[in-house]
C-alpha positions as CSV (number, residue, x, y, z in Angstrom):
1,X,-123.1,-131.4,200.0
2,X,-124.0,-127.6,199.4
3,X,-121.6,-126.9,196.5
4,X,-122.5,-129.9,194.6
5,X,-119.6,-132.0,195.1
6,X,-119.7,-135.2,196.5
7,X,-116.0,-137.6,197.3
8,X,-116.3,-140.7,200.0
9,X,-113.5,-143.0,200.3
10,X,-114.0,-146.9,200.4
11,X,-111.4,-149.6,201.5
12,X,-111.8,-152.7,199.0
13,X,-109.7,-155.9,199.2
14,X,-107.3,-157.2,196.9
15,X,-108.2,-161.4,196.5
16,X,-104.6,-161.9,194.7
17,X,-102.9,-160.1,197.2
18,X,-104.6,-160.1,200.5
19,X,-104.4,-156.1,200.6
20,X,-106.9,-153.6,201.1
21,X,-106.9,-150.4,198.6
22,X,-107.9,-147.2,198.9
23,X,-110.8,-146.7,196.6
24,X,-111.8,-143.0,195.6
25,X,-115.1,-141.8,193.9
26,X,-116.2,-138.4,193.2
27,X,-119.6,-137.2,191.7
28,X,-120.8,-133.5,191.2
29,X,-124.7,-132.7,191.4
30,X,-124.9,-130.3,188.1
31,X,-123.0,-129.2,185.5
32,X,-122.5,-125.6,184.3
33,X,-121.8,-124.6,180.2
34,X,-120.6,-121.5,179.7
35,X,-120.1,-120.5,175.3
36,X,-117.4,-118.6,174.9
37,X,-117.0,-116.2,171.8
38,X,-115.1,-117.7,168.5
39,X,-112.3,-115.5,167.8
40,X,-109.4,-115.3,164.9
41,X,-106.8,-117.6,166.3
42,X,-102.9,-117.6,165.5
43,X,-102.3,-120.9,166.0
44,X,-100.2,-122.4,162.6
45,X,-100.5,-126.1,163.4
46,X,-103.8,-125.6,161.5
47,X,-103.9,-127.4,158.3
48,X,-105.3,-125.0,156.0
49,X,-106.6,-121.9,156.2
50,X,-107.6,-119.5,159.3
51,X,-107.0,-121.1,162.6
52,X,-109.9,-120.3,165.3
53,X,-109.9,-120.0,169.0
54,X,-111.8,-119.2,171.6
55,X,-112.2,-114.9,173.2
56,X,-112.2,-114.0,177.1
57,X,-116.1,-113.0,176.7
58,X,-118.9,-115.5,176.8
59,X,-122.8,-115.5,176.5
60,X,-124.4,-114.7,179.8
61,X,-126.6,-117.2,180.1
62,X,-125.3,-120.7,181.2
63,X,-126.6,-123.5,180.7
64,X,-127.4,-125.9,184.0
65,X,-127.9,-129.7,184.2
66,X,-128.5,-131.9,187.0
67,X,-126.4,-134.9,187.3
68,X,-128.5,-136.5,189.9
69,X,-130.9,-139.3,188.6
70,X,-131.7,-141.4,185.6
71,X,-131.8,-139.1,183.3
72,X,-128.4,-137.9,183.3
73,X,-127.1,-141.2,183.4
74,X,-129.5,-142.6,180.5
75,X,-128.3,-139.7,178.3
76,X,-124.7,-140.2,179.0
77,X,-124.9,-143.6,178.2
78,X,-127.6,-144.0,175.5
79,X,-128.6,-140.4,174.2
80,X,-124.9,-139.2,173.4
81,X,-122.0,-141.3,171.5
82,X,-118.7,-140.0,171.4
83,X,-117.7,-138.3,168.2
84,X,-114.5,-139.4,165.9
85,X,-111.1,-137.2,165.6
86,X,-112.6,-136.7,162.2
87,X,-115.5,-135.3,163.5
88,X,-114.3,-133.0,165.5
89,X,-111.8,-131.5,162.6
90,X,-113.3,-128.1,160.9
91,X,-113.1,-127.5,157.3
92,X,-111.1,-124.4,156.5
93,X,-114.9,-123.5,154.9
94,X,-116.8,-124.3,158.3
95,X,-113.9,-122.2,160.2
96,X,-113.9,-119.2,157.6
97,X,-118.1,-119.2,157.8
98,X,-117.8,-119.3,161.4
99,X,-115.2,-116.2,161.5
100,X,-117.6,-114.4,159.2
101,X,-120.8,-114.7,160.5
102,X,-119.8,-115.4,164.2
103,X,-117.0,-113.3,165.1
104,X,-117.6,-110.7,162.3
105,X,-113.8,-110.7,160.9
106,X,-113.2,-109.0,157.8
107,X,-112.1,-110.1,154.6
108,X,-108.3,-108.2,155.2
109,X,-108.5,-109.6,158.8
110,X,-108.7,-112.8,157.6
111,X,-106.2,-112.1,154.9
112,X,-103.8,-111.1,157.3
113,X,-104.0,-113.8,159.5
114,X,-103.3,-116.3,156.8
115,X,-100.4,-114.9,155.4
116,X,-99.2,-114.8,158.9
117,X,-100.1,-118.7,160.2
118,X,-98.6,-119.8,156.6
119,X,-95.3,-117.3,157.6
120,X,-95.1,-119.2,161.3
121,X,-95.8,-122.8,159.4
122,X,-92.5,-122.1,157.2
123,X,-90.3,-120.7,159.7
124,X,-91.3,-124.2,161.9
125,X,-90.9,-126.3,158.7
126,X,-87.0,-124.6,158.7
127,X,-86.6,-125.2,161.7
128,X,-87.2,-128.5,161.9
129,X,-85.1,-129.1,158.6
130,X,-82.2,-126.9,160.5
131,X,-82.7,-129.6,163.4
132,X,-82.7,-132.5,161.2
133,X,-79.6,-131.1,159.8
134,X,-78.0,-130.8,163.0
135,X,-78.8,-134.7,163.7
136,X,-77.3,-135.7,160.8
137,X,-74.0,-133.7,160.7
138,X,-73.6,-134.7,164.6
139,X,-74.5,-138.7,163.2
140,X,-71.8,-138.0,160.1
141,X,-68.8,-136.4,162.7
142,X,-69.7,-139.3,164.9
143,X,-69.5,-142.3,162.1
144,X,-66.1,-140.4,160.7
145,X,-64.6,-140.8,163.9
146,X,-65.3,-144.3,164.4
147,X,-64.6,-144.7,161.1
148,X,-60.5,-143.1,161.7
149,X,-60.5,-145.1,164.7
150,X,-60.7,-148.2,162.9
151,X,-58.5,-146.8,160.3
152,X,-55.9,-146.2,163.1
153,X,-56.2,-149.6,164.5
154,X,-55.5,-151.4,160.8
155,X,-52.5,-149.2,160.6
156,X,-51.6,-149.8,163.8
157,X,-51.8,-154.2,163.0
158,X,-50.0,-153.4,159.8
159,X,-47.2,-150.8,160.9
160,X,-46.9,-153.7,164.1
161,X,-46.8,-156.7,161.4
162,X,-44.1,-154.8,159.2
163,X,-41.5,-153.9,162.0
164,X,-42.3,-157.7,163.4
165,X,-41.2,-159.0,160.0
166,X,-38.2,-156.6,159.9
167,X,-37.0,-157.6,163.2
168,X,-37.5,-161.4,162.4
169,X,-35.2,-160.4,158.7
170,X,-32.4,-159.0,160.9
171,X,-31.9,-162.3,163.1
């Protein structure tokens, strides 16, 4: 079609269960990369030092691939192999050199944005010890209660036991 996107609808038949089922496939003709600029991020989940993320302004020039053909699909398949998790994680080197040379961030910049990711880290790390805390005092009031509930009970056999036993003297 004109705007590169392709969708068709085939009916194929269950052997197991005699049905047919709705099949769906979609393709796209190209593919359009557009680099956005690396930025000082805020995020705190980062490990160690500055966290990165991405700005609203990108590089002008995008980058266009055809997805029709062999090509494509021998490079998808043979040219390119999925990188590990590990792979993908930056160093708190690669991510400072980046926010350096890249985004041009200055040494008190970066400074600053430490001290505040390490501030938002701690206050989560409190509060998730002031949840924890929570769970536990609500699992403590909970076991104390069965706990006086059992208690009850015993008294209840005993007390029962003792008045039996003083009825039975009094015959």
């Amino acid at each position: 079609s004109s705007n590169g996107f392709k969708s068709s609808t085939t009916l194929d038949k269950d052997t197991k269960n005699e049905e047919f089922k709705a099949v769906r496939n979609v393709s796209f003709s190209h593919l359009q990369v557009r680099e956005y600029e690396v930025t000082l991020g805020d995020n705190p989940s980062v490990s160690s030092g500055a966290p990165l993320s991405l700005g609203w302004r990108y590089k002008p020039q995008e980058k266009i691939s055809s997805l029709e053909g062999d090509n494509y699909h021998t490079s998808l398949c043979y040219g390119r192999v999925r990188r590990s998790m590990s792979e993908l994680i930056m160093s708190n080197q690669e991510r400072t050199t980046r926010l350096h040379v890249e985004a041009n961030v200055s040494p008190s910049d970066l400074r600053h944005a430490l001290l505040s990711t390490r501030a938002a880290r701690l206050e989560r790390k409190a509060s998730l010890e002031e949840l924890r805390n929570e769970v536990m005092k609500k699992k403590e009031d909970k076991l104390m209660k069965e706990r006086q509930a059992v208690r009850r009970r015993r008294v209840g056999i005993v007390d029962g036991g003792v008045t039996v036993s003083e009825s039975m003297l009094t015959l």
